[in-house]
VMD Tcl script that draws the C-alpha trace (Angstrom):
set ca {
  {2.72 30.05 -64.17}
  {4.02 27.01 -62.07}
  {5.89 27.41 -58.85}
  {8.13 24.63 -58.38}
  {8.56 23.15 -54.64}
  {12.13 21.59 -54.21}
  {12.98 19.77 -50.64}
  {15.88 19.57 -49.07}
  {17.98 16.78 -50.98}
  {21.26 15.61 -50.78}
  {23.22 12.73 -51.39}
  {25.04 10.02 -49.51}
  {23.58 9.57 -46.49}
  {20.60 10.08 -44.58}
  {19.69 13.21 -42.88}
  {20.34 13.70 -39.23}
  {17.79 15.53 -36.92}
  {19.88 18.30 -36.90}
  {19.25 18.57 -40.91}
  {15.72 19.00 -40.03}
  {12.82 20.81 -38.28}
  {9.84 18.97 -37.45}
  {7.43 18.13 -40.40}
  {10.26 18.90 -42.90}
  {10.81 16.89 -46.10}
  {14.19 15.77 -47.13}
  {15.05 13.34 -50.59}
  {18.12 11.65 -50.64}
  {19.00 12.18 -54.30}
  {21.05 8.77 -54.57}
  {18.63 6.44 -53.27}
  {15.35 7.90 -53.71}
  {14.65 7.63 -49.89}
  {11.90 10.32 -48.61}
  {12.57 11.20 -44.96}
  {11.02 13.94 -42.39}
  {11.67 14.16 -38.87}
  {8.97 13.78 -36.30}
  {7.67 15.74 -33.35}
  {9.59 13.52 -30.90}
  {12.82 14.80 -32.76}
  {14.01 11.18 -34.70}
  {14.03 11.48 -38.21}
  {11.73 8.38 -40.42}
  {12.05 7.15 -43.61}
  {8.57 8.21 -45.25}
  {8.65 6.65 -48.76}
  {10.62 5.09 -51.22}
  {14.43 3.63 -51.33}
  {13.53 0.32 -50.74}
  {12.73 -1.59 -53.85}
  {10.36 -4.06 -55.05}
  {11.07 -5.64 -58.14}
  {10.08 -9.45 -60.36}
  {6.61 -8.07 -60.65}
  {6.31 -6.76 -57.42}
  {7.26 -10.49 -55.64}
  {10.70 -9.05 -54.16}
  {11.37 -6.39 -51.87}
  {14.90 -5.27 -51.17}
  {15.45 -3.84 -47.99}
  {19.08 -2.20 -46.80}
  {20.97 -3.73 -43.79}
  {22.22 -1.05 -41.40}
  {19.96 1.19 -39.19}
  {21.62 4.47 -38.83}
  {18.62 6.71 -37.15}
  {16.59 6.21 -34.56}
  {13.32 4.81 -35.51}
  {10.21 4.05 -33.10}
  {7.67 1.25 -34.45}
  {3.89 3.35 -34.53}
  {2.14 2.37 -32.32}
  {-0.58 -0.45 -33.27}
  {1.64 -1.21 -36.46}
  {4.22 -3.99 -37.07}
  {7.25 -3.53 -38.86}
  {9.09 -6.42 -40.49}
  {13.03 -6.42 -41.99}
  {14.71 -8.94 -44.06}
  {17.99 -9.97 -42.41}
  {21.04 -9.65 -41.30}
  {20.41 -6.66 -39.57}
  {23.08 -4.49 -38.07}
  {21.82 -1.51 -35.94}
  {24.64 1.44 -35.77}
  {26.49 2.31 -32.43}
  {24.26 5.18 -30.25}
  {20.68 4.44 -33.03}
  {17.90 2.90 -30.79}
  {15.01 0.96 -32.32}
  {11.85 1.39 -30.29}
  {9.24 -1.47 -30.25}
  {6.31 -0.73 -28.26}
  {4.10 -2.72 -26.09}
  {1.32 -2.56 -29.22}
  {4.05 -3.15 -32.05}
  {6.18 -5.94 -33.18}
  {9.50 -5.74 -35.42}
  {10.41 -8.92 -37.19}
  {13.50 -9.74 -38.75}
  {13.67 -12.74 -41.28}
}
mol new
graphics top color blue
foreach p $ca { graphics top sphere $p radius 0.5 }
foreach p [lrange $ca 0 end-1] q [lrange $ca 1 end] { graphics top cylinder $p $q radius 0.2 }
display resetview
């Protein structure tokens, strides 16, 4: 017989920390977006939401940060803007990492 795993989901909005213990999985139902928060307590988008479409030429990316997020280290992260980072949500960019924004 198969067991069937479901995550926490919801729909709406992204989780907070406070939605989460470390290593958890969360879906949000609406958007497809896979989250989990991390041991240093923020909460990262893991997989999906963002879309790539035309054959895999476009992807779409959404506009407004509302969680913290910290660039790994030794990776770059890029955005297509206008980018609009909420009120109290801090983007980290460390001395290995780079976050562009075209």
């Amino acid at each position: 017989m198969a067991n069937t795993i479901k995550h926490k989901r919801a729909s709406g909005s992204d989780p907070s920390a406070s939605d989460l213990v470390v290593g958890e999985l969360a879906i949000r139902t609406d958007t497809g977006v896979v989250f989990t928060k991390k041991d240093d307590n923020s909460v990262a988008e893991i997989a999906g939401g963002g879309g790539t479409v035309a054959d895999d030429c476009i992807y779409e990316n959404s506009q407004t940060i509302s969680n913290n997020y910290t660039v790994t280290s030794n990776k770059n992260a890029m955005s297509a803007g206008p980018i609009t980072v909420n009120s109290g949500v801090t983007v980290t960019v460390g001395a290995t990492s780079t976050w562009t924004i075209v």
